[in-house]
N, C-alpha and C positions, 0 to 999 in steps of 0.2 A: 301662276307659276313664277316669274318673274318677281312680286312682290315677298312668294317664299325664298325665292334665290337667293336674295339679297339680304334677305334679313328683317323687313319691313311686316311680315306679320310668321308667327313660329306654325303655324300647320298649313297646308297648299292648299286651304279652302278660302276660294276667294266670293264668299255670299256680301251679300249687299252690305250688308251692318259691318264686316270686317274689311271691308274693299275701303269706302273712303277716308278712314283715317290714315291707313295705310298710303293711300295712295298722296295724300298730305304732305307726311310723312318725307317721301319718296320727292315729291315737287317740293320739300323745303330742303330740300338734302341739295338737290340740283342748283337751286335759286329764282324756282320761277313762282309764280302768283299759286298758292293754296288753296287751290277750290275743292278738291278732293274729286275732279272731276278728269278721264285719264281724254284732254281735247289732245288735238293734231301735235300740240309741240313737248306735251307730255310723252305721247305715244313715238316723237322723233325722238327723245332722248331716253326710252327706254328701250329702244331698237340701236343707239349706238353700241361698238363693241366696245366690251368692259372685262377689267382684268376678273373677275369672277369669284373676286371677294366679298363679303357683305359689306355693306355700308353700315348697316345698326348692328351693336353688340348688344342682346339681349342676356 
C-alpha cells in the first residue's frame, strides 16, 4: 500500500517481482543504501509521518 501511496509502483499489488524495485526506488528517494530490501531503517522511514504526496510522478 505504502509503495502505491506514493507513487513508487501505479497498482497496490505488491508480488515479489514488483516489490523490489520499487522498494529501491523508495530507499534512493530517501538516501539510504539500495538493496531493494524493506530492513529495520527502511521500514523506520516509511512509518514517519509524511505530507501524502507522491514522491514519483509517473
Amino acid at each position: 500500500e505504502f509503495l502505491h501511496r506514493f507513487g513508487y509502483i501505479k497498482t497496490n499489488d505488491s508480488s515479489l517481482e514488483i516489490a523490489p524495485p520499487a522498494v529501491k526506488a523508495f530507499q534512493r528517494f530517501i538516501g539510504l543504501n539500495q538493496t531493494g530490501i524493506i530492513d529495520e531503517l527502511t521500514w523506520q522511514k516509511m512509518r514517519e509521518p509524511r505530507c501524502g504526496n507522491k514522491d514519483l510522478r509517473r
